[in-house]
Every structure is written in C-alpha cells, then in structure tokens.
PQR file with spaces between the fields and no chain letter, atoms N, CA, C, O and H, PARSE charges and radii, in Angstrom:
ATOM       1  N    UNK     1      80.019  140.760  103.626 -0.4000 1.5000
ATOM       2  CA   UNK     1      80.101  141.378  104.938 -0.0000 2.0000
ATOM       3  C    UNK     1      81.246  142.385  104.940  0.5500 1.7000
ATOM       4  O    UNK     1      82.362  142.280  104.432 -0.5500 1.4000
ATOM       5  N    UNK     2      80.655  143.476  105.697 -0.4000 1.5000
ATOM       6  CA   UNK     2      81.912  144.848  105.475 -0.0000 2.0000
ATOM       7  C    UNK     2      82.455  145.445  106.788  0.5500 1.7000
ATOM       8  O    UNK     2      81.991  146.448  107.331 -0.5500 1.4000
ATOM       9  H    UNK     2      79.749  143.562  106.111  0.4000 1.0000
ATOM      10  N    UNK     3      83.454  144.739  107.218 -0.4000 1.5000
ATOM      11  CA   UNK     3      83.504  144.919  109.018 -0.0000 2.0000
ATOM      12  C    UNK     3      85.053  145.466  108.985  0.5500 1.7000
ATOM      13  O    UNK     3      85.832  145.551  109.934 -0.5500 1.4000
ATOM      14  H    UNK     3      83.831  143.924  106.777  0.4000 1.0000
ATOM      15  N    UNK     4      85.264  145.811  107.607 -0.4000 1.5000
ATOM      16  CA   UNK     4      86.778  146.981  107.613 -0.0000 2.0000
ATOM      17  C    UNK     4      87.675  146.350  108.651  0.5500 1.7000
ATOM      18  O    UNK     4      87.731  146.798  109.796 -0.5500 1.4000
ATOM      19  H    UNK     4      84.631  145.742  106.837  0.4000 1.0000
ATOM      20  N    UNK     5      88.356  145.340  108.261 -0.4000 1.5000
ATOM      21  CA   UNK     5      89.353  144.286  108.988 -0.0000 2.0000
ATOM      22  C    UNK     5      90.628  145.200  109.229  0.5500 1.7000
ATOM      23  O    UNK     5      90.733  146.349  108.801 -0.5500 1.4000
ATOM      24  H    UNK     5      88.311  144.976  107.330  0.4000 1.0000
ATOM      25  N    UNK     6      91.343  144.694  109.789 -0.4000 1.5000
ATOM      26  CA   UNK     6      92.618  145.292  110.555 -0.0000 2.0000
ATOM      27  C    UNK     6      93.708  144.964  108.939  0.5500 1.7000
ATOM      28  O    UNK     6      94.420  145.826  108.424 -0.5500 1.4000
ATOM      29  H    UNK     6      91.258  143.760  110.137  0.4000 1.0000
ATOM      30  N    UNK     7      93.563  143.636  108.467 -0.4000 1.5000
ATOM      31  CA   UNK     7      94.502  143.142  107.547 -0.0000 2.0000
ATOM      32  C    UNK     7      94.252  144.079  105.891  0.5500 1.7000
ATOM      33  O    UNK     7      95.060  144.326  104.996 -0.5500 1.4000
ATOM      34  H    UNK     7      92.985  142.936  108.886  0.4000 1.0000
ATOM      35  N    UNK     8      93.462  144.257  105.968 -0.4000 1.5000
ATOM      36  CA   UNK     8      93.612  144.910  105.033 -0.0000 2.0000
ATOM      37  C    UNK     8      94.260  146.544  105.001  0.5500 1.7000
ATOM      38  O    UNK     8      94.974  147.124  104.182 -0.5500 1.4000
ATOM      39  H    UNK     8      92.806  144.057  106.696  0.4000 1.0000
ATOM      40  N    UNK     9      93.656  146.953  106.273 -0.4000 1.5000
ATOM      41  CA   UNK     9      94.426  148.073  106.497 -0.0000 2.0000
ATOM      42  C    UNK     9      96.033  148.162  106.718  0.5500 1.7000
ATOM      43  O    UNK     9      96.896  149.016  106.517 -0.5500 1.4000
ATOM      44  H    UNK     9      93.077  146.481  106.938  0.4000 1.0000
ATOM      45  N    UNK    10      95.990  146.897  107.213 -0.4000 1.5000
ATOM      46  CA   UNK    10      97.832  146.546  106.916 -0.0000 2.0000
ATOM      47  C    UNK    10      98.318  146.255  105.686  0.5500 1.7000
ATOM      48  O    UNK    10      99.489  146.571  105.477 -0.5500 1.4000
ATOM      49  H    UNK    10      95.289  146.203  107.376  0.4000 1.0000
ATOM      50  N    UNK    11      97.780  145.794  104.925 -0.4000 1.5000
ATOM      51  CA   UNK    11      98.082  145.269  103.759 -0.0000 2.0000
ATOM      52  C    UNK    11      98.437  146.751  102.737  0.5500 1.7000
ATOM      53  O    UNK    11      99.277  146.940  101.857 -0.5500 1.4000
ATOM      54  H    UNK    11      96.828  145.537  105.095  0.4000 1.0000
ATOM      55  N    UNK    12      97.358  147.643  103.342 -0.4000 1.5000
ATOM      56  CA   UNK    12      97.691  148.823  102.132 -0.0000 2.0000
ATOM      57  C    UNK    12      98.546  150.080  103.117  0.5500 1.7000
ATOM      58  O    UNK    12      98.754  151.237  102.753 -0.5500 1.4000
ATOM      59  H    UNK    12      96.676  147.489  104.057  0.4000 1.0000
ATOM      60  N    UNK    13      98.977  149.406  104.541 -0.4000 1.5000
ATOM      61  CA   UNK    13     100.135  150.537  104.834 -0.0000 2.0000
ATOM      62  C    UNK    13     101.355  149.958  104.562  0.5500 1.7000
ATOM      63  O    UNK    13     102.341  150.690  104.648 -0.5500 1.4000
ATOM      64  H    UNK    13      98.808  148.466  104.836  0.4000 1.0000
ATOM      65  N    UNK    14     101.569  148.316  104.123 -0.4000 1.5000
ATOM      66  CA   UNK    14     102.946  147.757  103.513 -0.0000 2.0000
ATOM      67  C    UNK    14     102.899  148.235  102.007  0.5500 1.7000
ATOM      68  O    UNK    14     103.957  148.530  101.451 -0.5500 1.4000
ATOM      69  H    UNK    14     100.768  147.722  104.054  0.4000 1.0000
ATOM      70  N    UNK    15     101.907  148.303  101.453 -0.4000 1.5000
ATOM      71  CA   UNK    15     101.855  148.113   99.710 -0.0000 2.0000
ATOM      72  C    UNK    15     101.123  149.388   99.776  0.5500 1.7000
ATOM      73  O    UNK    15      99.917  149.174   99.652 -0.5500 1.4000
ATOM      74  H    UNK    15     101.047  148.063  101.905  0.4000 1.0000
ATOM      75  N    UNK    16     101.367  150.477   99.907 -0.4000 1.5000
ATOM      76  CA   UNK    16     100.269  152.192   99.579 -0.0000 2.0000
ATOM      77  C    UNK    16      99.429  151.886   98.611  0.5500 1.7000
ATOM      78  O    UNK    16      98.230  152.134   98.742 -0.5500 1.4000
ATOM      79  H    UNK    16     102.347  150.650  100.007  0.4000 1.0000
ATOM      80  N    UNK    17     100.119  151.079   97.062 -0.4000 1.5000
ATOM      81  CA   UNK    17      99.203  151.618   96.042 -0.0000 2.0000
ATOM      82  C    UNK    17      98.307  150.041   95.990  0.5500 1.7000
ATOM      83  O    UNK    17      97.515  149.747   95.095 -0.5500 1.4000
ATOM      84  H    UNK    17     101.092  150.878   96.955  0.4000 1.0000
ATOM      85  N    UNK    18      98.648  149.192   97.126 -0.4000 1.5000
ATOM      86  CA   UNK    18      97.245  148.689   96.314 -0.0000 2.0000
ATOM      87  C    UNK    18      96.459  149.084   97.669  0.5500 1.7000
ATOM      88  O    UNK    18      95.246  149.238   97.525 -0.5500 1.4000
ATOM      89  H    UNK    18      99.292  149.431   97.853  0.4000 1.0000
ATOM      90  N    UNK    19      97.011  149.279   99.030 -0.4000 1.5000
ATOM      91  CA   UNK    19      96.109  150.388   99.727 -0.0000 2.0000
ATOM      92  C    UNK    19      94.826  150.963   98.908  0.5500 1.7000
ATOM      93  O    UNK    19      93.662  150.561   98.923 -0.5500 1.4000
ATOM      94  H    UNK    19      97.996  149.154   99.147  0.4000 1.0000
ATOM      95  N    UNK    20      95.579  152.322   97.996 -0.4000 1.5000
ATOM      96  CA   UNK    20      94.650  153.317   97.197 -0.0000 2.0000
ATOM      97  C    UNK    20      93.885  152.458   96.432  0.5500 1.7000
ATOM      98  O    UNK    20      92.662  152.597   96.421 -0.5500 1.4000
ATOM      99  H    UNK    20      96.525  152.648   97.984  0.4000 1.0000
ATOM     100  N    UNK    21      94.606  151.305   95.580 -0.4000 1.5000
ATOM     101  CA   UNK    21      93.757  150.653   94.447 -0.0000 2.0000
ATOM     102  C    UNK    21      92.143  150.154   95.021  0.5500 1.7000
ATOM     103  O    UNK    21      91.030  150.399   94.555 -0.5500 1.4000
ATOM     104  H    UNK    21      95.600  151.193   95.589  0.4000 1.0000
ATOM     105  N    UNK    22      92.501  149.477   96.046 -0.4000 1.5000
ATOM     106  CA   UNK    22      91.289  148.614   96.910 -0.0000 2.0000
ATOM     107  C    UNK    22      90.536  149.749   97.472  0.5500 1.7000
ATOM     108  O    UNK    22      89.328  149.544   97.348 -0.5500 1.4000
ATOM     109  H    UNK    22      93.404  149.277   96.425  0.4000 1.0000
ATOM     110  N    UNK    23      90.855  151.072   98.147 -0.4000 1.5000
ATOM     111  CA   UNK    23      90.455  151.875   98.301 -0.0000 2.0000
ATOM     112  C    UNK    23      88.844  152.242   97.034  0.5500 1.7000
ATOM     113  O    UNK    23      87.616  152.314   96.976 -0.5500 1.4000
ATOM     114  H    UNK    23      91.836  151.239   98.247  0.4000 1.0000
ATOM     115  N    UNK    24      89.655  152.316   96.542 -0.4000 1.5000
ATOM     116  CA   UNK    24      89.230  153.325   94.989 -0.0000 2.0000
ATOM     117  C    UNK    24      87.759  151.813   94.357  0.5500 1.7000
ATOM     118  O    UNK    24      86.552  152.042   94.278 -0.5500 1.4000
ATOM     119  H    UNK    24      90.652  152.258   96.589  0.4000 1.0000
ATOM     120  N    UNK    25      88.276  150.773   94.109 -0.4000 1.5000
ATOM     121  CA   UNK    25      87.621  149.774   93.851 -0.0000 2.0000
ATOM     122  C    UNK    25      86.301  149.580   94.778  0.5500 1.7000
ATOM     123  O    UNK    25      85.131  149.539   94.399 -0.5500 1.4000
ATOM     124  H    UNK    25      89.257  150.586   94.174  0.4000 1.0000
ATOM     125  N    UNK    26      86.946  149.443   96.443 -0.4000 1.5000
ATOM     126  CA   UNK    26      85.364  149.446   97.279 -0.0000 2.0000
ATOM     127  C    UNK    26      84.878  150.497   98.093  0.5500 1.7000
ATOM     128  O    UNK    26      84.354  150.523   99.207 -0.5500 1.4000
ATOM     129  H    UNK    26      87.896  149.476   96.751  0.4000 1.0000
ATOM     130  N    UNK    27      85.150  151.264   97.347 -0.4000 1.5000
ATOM     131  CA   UNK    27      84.666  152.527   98.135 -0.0000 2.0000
ATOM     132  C    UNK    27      83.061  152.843   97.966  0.5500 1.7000
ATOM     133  O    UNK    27      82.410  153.576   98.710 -0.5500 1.4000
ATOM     134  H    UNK    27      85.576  151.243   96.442  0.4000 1.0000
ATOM     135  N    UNK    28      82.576  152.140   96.841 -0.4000 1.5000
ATOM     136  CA   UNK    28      80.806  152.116   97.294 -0.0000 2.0000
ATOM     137  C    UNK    28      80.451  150.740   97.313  0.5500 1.7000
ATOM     138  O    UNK    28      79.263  150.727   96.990 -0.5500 1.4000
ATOM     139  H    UNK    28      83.105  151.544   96.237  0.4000 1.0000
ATOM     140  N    UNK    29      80.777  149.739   97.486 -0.4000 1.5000
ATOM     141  CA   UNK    29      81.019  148.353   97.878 -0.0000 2.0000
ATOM     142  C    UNK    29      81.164  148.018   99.512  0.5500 1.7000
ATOM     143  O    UNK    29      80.522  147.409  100.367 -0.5500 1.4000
ATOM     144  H    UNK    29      81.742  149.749   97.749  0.4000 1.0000
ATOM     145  N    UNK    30      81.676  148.339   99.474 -0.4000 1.5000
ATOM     146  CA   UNK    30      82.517  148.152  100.848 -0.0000 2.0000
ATOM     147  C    UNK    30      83.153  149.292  101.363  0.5500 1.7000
ATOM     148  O    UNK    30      84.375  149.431  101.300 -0.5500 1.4000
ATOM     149  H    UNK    30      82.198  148.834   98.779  0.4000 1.0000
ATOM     150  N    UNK    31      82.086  150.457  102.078 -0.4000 1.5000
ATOM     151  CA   UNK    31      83.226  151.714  102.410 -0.0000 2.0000
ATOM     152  C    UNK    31      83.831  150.911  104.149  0.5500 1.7000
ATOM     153  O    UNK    31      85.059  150.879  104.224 -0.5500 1.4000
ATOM     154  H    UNK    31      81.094  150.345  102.130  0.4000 1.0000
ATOM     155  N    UNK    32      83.426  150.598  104.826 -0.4000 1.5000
ATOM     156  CA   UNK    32      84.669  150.203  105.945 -0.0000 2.0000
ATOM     157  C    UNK    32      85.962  149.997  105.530  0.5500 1.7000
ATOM     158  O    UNK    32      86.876  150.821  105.512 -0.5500 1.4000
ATOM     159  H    UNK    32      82.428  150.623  104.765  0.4000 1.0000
ATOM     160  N    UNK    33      85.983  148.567  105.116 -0.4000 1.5000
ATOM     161  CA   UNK    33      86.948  147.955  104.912 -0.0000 2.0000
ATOM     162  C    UNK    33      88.149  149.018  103.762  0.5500 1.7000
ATOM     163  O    UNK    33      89.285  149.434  103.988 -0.5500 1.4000
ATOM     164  H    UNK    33      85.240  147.898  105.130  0.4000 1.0000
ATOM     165  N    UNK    34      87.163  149.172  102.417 -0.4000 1.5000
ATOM     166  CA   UNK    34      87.494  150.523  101.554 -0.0000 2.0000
ATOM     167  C    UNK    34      88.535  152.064  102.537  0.5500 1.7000
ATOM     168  O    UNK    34      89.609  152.597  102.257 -0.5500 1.4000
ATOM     169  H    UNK    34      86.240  148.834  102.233  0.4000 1.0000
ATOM     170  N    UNK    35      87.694  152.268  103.517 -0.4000 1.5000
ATOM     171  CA   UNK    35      88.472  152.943  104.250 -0.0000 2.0000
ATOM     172  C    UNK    35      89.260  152.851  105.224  0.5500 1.7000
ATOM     173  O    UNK    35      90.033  153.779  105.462 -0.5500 1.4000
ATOM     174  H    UNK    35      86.822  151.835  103.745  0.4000 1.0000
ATOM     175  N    UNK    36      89.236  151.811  105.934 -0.4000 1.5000
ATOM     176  CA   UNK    36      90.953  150.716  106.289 -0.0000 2.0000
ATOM     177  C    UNK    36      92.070  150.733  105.508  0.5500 1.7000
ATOM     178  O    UNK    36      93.188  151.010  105.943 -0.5500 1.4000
ATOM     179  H    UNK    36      88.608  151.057  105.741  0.4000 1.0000
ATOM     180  N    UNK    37      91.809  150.433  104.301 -0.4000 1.5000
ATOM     181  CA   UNK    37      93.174  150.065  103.295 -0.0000 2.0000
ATOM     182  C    UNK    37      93.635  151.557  102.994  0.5500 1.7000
ATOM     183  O    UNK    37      94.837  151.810  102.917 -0.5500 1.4000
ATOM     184  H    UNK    37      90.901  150.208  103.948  0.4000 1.0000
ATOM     185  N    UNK    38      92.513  152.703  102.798 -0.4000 1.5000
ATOM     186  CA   UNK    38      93.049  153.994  102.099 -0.0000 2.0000
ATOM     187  C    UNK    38      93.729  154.555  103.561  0.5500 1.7000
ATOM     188  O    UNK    38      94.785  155.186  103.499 -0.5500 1.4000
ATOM     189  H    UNK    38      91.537  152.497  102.861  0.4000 1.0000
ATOM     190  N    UNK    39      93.246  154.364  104.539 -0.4000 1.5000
ATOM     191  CA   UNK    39      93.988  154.920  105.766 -0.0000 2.0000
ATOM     192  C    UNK    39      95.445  154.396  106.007  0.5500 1.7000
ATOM     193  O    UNK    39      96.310  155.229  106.278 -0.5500 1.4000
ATOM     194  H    UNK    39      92.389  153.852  104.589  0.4000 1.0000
ATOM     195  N    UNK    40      95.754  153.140  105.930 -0.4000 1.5000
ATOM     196  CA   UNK    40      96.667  152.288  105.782 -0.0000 2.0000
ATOM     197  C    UNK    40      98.029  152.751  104.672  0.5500 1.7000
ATOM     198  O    UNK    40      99.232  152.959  104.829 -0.5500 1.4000
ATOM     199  H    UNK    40      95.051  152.464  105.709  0.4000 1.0000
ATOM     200  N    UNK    41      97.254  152.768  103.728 -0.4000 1.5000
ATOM     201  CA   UNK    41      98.409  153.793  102.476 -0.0000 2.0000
ATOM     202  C    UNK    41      98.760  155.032  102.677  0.5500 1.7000
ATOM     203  O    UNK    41      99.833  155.557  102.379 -0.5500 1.4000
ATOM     204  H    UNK    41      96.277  152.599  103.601  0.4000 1.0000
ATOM     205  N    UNK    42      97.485  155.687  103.388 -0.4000 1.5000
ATOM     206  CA   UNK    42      97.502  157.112  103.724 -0.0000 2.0000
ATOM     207  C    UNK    42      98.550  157.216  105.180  0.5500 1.7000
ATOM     208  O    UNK    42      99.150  158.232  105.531 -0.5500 1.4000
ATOM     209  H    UNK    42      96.614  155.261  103.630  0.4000 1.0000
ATOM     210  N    UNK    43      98.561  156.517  105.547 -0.4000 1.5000
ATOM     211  CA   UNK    43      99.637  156.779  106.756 -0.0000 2.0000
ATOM     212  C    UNK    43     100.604  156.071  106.482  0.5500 1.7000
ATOM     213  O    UNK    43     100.758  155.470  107.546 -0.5500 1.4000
ATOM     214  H    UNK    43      98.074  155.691  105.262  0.4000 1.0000
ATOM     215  N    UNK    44     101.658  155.577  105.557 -0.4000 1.5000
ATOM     216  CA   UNK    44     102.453  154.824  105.024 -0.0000 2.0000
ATOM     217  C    UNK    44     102.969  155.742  104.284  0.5500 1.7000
ATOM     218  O    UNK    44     104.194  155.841  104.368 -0.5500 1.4000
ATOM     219  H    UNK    44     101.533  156.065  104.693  0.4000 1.0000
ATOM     220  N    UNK    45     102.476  156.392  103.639 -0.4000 1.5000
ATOM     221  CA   UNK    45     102.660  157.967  102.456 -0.0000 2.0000
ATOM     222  C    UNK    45     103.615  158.940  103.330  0.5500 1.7000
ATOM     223  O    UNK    45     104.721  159.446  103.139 -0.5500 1.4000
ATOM     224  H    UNK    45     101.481  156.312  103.571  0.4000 1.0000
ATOM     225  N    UNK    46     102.615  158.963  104.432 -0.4000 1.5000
ATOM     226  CA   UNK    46     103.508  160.718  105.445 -0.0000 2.0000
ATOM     227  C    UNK    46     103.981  159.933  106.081  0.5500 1.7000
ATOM     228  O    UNK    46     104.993  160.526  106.454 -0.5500 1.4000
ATOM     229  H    UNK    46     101.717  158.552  104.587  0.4000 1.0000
ATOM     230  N    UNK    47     104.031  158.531  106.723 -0.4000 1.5000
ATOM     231  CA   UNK    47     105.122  158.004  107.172 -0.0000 2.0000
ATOM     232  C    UNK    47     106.891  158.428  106.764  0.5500 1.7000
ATOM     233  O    UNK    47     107.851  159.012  107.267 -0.5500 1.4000
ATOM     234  H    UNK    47     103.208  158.050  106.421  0.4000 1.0000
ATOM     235  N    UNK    48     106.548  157.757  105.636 -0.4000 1.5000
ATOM     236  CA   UNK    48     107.225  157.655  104.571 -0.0000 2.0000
ATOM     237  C    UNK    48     108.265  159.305  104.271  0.5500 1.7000
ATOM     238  O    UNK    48     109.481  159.483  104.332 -0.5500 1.4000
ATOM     239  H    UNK    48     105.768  157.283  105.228  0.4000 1.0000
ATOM     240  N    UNK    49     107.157  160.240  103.957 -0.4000 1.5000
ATOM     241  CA   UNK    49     107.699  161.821  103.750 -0.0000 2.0000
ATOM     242  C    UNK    49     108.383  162.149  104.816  0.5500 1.7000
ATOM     243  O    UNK    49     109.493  162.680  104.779 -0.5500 1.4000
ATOM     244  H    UNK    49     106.169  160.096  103.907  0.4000 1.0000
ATOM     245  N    UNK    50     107.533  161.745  106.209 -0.4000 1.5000
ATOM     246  CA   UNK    50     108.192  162.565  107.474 -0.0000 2.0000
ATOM     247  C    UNK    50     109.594  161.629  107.724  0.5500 1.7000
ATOM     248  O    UNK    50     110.345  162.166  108.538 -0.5500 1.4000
ATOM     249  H    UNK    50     106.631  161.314  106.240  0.4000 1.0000
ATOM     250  N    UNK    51     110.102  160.312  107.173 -0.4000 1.5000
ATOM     251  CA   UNK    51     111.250  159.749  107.747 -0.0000 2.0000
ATOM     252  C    UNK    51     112.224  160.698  106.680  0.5500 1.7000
ATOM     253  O    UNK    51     113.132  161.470  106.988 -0.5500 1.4000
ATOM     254  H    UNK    51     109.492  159.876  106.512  0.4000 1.0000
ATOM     255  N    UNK    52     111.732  160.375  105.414 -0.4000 1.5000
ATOM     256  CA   UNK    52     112.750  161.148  104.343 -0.0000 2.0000
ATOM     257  C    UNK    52     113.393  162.358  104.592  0.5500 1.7000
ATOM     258  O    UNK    52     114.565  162.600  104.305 -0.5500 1.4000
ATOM     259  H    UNK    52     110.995  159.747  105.165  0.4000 1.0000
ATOM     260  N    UNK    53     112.418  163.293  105.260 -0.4000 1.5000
ATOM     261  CA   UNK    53     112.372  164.762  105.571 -0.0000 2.0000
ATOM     262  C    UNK    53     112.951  164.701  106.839  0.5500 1.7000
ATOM     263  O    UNK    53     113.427  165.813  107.071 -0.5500 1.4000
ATOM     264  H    UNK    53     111.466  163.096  105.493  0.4000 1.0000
ATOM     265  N    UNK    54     113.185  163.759  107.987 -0.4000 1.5000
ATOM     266  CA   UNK    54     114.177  163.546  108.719 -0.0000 2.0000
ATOM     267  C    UNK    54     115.838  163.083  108.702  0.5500 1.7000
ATOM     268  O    UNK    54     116.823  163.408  109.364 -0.5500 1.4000
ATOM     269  H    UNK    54     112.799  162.857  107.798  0.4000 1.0000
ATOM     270  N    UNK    55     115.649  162.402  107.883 -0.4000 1.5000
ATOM     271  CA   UNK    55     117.367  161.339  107.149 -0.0000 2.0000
ATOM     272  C    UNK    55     117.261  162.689  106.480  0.5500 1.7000
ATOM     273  O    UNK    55     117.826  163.282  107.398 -0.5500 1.4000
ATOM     274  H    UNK    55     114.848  162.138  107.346  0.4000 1.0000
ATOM     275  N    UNK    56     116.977  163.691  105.578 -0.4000 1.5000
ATOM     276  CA   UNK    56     117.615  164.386  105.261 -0.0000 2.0000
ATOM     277  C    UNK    56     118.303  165.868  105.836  0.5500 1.7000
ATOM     278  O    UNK    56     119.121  166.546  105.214 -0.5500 1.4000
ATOM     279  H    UNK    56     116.518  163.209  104.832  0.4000 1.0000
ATOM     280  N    UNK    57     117.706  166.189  107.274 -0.4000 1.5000
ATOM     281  CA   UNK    57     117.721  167.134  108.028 -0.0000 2.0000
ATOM     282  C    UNK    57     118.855  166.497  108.751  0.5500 1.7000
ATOM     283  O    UNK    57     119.787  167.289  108.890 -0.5500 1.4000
ATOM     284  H    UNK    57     117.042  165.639  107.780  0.4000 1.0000
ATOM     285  N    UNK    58     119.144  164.939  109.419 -0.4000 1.5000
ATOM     286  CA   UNK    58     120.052  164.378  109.856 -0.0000 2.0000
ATOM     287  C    UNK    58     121.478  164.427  109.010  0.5500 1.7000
ATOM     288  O    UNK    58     122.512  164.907  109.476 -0.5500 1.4000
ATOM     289  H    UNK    58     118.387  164.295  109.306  0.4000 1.0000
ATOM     290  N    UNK    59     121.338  163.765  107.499 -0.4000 1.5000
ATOM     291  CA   UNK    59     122.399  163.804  106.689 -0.0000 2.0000
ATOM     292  C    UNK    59     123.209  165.162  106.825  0.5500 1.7000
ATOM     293  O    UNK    59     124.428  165.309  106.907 -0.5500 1.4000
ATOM     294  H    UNK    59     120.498  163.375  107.121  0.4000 1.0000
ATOM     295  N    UNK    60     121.911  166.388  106.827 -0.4000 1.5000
ATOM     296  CA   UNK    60     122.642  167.614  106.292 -0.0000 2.0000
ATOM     297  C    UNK    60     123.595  168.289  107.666  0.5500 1.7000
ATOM     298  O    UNK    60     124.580  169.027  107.644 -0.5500 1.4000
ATOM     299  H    UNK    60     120.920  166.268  106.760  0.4000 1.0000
ATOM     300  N    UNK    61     122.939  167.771  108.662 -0.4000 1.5000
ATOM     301  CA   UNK    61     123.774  168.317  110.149 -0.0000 2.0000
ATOM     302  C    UNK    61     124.744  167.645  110.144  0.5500 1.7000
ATOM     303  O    UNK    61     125.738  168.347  110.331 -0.5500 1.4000
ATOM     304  H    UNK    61     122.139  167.172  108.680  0.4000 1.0000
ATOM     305  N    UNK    62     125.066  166.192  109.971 -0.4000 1.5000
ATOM     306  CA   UNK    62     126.204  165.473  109.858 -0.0000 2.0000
ATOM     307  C    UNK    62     127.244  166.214  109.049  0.5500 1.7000
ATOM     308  O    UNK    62     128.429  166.346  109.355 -0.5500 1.4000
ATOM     309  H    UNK    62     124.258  165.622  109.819  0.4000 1.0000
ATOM     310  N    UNK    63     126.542  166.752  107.809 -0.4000 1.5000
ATOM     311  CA   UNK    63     128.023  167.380  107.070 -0.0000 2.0000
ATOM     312  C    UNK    63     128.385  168.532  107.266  0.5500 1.7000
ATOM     313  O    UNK    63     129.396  169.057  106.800 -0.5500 1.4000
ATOM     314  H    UNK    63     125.579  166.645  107.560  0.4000 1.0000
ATOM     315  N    UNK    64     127.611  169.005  107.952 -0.4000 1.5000
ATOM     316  CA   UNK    64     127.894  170.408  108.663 -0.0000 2.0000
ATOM     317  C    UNK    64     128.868  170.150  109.509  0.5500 1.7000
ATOM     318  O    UNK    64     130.057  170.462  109.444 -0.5500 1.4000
ATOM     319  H    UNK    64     126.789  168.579  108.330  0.4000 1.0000
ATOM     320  N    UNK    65     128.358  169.630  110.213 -0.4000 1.5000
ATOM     321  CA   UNK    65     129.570  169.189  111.724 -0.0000 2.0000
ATOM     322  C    UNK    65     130.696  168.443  111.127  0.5500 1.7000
ATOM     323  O    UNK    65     131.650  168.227  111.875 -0.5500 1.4000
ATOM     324  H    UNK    65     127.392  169.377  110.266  0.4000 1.0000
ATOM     325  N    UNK    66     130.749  168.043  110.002 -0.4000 1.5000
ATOM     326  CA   UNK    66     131.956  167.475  109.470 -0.0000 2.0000
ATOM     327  C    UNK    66     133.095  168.777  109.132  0.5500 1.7000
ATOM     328  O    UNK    66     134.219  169.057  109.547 -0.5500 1.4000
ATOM     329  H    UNK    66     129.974  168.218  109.395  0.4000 1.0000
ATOM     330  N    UNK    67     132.276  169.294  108.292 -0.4000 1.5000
ATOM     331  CA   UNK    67     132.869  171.019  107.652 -0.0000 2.0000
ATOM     332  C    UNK    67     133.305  171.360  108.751  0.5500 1.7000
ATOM     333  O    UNK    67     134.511  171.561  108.611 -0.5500 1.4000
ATOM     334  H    UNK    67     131.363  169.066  107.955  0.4000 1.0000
ATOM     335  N    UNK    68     132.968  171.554  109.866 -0.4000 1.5000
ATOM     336  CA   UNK    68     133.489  172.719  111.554 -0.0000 2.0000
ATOM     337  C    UNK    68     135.197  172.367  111.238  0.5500 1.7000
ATOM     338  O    UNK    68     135.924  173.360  111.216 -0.5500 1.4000
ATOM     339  H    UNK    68     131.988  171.390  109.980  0.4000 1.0000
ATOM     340  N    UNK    69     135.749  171.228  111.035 -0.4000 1.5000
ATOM     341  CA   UNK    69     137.093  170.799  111.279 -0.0000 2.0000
ATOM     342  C    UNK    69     138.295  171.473  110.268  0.5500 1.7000
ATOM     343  O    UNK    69     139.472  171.797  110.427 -0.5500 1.4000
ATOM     344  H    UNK    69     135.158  170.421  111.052  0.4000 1.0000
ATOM     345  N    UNK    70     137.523  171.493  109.370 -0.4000 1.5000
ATOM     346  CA   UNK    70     138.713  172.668  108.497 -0.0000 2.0000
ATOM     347  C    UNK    70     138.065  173.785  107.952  0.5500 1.7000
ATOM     348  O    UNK    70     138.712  174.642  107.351 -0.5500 1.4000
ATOM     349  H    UNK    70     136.567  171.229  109.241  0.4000 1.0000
C-alpha cells in the first residue's frame, strides 16, 4: 500500500540522504510515499543553504559593526 505517509517524509527531512536514497529506490514502486521522503530531503537541503547563507550575512555585519570602533 502507497499512501506517501507523513513519517517518512520526516524521516528524509532529518536524514536528506536517505530522504534521496528511498526516494531513488521507490520511485517506480511506490511514487507517493517515494515522493514524501524526496520532498522531505529536498526541503532540508535549502533549509539548510538558506540558514547558512543567513549566519553568514549575520556573522559578516557583526564584524563590520565591530570594525566602526577603531
């Protein structure tokens, strides 16, 4: 039965690559569920980029505003 569960889609936005792995494995098996887990990794991925790409836009203003003082 292929009713693309919620847990698996969680399972591959904590763990991306076995997300993709299970992805990749039931994707003509099981495309629901198959596409739960790849969505799950897939939004865990740019999660992931867009926090990095924030902490680093944050870090870099912090040392800016540090520099203003001398």
């Amino acid at each position: 039965m292929d009713n693309g569960g919620f847990g698996w889609g969680f399972l591959g936005f904590l763990i991306p690559l076995a997300g993709l792995i299970l992805f990749l494995v039931w994707k003509d098996t099981k495309p629901k569920t198959a596409k739960a887990a790849g969505i799950g990794a897939l939004v865990s991925v740019i999660a992931g980029i867009v926090l990095s790409i924030a902490a680093f836009v944050l870090s870099m203003v912090a040392v800016a505003s540090l520099s203003m003082y001398y």
